[in-house]
C-alpha positions in Angstrom: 4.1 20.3 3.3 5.7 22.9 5.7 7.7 21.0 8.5 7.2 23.9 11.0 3.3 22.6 10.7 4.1 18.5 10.8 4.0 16.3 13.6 4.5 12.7 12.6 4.3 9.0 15.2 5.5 6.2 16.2 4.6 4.0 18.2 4.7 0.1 19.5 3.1 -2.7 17.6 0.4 -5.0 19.9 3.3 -7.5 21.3 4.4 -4.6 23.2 1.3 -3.2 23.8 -0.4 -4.2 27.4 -4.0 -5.1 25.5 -2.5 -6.9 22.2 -5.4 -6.8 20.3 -7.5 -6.4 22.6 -8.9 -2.6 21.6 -11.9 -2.5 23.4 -9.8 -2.7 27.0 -10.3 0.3 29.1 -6.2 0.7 28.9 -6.7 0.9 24.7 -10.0 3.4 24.9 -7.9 5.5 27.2 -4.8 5.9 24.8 -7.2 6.2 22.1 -8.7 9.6 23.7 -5.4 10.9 24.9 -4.0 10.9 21.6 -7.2 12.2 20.2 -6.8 15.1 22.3 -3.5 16.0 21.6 -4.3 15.6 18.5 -7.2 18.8 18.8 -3.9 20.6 21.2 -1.2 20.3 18.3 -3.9 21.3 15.7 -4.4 24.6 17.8 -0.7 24.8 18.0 -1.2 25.0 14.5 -0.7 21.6 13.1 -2.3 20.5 9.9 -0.3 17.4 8.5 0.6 14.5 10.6 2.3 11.7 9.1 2.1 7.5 10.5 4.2 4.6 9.3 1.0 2.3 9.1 2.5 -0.5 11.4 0.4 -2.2 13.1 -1.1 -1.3 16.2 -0.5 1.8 17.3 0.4 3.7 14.5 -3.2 3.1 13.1 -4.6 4.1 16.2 -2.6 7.1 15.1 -3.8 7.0 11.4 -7.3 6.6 12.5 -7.5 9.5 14.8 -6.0 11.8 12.6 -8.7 11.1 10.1 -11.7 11.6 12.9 -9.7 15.0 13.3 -9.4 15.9 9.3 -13.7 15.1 9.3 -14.0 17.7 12.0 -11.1 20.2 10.9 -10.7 20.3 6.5 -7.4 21.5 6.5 -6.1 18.8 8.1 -4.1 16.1 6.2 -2.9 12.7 7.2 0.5 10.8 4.8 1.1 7.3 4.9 4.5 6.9 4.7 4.9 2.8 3.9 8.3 1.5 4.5 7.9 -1.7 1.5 4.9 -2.5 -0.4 5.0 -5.5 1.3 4.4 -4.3 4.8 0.9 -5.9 5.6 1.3 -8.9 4.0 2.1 -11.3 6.7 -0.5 -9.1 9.2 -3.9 -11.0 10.0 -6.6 -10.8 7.2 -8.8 -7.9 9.5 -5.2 -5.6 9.7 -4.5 -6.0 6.3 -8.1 -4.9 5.8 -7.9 -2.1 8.2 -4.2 -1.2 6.9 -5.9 -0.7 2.7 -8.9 1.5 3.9 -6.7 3.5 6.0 -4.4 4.0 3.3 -7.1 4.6 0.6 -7.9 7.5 3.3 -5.0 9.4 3.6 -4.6 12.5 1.6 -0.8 11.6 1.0 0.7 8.4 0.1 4.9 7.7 0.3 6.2 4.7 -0.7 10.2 5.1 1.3 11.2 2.3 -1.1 9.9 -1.0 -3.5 11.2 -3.9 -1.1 11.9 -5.0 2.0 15.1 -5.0 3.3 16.2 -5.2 7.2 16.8 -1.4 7.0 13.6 -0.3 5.6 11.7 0.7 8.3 14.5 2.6 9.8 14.4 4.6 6.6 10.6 5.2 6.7 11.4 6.7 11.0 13.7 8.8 9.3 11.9 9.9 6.4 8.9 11.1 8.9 11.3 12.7 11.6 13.4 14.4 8.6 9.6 16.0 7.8 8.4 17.2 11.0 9.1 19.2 13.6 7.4 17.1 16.4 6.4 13.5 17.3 4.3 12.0 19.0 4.8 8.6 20.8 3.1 5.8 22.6 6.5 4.3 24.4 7.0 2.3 27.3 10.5 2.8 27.4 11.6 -0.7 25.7 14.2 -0.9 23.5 13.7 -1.3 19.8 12.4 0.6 16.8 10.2 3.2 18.9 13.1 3.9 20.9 15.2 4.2 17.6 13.2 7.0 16.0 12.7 9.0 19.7 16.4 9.0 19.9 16.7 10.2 16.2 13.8 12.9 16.6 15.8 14.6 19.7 18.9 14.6 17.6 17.0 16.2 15.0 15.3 18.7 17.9 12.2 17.5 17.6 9.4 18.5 20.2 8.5 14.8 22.1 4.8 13.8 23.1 5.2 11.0 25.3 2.2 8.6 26.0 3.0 5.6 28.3 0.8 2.4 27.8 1.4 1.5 31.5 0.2 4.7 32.8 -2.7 5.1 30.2 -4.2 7.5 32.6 -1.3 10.1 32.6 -1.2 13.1 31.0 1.2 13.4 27.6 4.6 14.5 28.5 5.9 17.1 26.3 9.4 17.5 25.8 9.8 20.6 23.9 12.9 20.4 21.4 15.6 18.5 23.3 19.0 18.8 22.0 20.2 15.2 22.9 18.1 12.5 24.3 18.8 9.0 25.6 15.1 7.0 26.1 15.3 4.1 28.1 12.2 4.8 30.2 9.1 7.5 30.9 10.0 9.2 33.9 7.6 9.1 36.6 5.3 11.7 37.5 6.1 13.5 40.8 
């Protein structure tokens, strides 16, 4: 894997996300094809490997369109990087589902480590953004582990692809390599 040509995610779980569950809301379809086409934009940036940490809710939105772009374009490859082993097993029978076929898809499985601890996903963020050379995120400029890994990619001068879940209609923001970054919100178009 060449990290010039890696772009990995992250990206809020459904408590944080407007629609919860809800995926067929207009909000959800609307994230869903933005990140599908930056998705086709990074791939003609030259892109071919894109990595997710399989948490639920958006990063298997994330998982899931990069597989719809690896059945169009054969050179593309999607990595699972799982945190624990034991990552879906508290999730709702469907995600846990959802979380094993999506993981049986991807052309590259990583296991970060054998068992939880409180530090393991923060080592799975790390592993992906220590891999790539940009990230894309769905962020509504909370606080928490989305935050975390933004602030570790610009340290690491990573290109950012901000989507906002408020503002599902808005064009990605692309930060291109910053050298230091602070997220604490999206700023507003205008």
């Amino acid at each position: 894997m060449e990290k010039f040509k890696t772009c990995c995610f992250t990206g809020h779980r459904p408590s944080k996300l407007p629609w919860g569950f809800a995926e067929s809301d207009p909000r959800c379809q609307q994230i869903k094809a933005q990140m599908a086409s930056t998705l086709d934009t990074l791939y003609q940036k030259g892109f071919r490997t894109f990595i997710s940490g399989m948490a639920l809710g958006a990063d298997l939105y994330f998982a899931e369109a990069v597989l719809d772009l690896a059945a169009r374009r054969p050179d593309v490859q999607l990595e699972g990087a799982v945190p624990c082993r034991s990552q879906a097993d508290r999730w709702p029978e469907p995600q846990r589902r959802r979380w094993r076929s999506l993981l049986n898809r991807c052309h590259i499985e990583t296991l970060v480590q054998e068992c939880y601890d409180r530090q393991c996903m923060y080592r799975r963020d790390r592993y992906m953004v220590d891999r790539s050379s940009a990230i894309l995120a769905l962020f509504d400029g909370s606080q928490g582990g989305t935050q975390y890994t933004l602030n570790y990619a610009a340290s690491r001068h990573l290109s950012i692809i901000l989507l906002d879940p408020h503002r599902p209609q808005q064009s990605p923001l692309w930060l291109e390599a910053p050298s230091s970054l602070v997220l604490s919100a999206i700023p507003a178009e205008g």
